[in-house]
C-alpha positions, 0 to 999 in steps of 0.5 A: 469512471476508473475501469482496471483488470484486477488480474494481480495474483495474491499480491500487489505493490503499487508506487507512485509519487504524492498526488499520483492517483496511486491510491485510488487505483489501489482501491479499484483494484482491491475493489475489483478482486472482491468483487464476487464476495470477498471482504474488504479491509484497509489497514491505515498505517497514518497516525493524525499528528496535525489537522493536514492529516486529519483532513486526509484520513477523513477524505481516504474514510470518505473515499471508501464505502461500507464494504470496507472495515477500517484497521488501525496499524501505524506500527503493528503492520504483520499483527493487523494482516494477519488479523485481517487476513482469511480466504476470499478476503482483500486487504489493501494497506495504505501506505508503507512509507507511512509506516515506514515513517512510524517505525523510523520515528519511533526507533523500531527495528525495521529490519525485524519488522520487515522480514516479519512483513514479508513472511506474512505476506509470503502466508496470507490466504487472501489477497493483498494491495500495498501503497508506498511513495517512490521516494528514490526518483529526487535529489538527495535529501538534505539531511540524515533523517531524510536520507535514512527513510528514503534509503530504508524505503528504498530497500522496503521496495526492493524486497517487497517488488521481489516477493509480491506477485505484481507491481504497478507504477503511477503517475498522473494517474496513468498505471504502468504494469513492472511486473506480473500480469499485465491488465487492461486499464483504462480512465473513461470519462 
């Protein structure tokens, strides 16, 4: 059983590489702030392009219980926070780099859509919990698509970092606090 002090603010970014346990830790934490009657959202950022995706959009479904309503937003990220967003409420938004993914491919302004992002965020009544890959930490990609997304996601994670309140860092499922309140978290078994 996963235990986790869900003392994060109003906002919380959380990081971490493929496979890192940084999903399921955004789900306890969002799980945990509305734990006293608060409505549960996720905004589901993937677009299933090939059945490797849709077999993980299925186990994310499968993941979550009937608490949660799911919403589609692999382009339209400010419109769904803004839809989903009321007091009490909890929205958790997996994942960013996805999204980013989604804007880049399409030829969106990504600028635009960022500082749209960021003035939601800056608004919301509720709560919210935002998962992205850190993409930073690995060689240099080979190619100029690749380099774009990992320097866009890049500086997506630096403003993002500087306006939520919190942000945590995983990997092999173990949680570090970067910034905010540090909580009491635990794996018990």
């Amino acid at each position: 059983m996963y235990s986790v002090d869900a003392s994060f603010g109003k906002s919380l970014l959380v990081l971490g590489g493929a496979r890192s346990g940084k999903s399921r830790h955004a789900q306890a934490m969002a799980e945990q702030a509305a734990a006293q009657g608060g409505d549960l959202a996720y905004v589901a950022t993937a677009q299933a392009f090939d059945d490797e995706m849709v077999d993980r959009i299925v186990r994310h479904r499968a993941d979550r219980d009937a608490r949660w309503r799911t919403v589609e937003a692999p382009i339209a990220l400010s419109e769904a926070l803004v839809d989903a967003d009321g007091a009490g409420s909890v929205i958790l938004v997996d994942c960013l780099t996805l999204w980013m993914t989604n804007l880049l491919l399409g030829d969106h302004d990504i600028e635009a859509r960022t500082v749209d992002l960021l003035a939601v965020i800056g608004s919301m009544r509720g709560r919210a919990v935002f998962v992205s890959n850190e993409v930073g930490m690995g060689i240099v990609p080979d190619n100029a698509l690749a380099r774009r997304f990992r320097d866009e996601a890049g500086r997506l994670h630096q403003r993002l970092a500087a306006q939520v309140d919190s942000v945590d860092m995983v990997f092999a499922g173990l949680v570090q606090r970067w910034k905010g309140v540090s909580p009491a978290q635990s794996f018990h078994r």
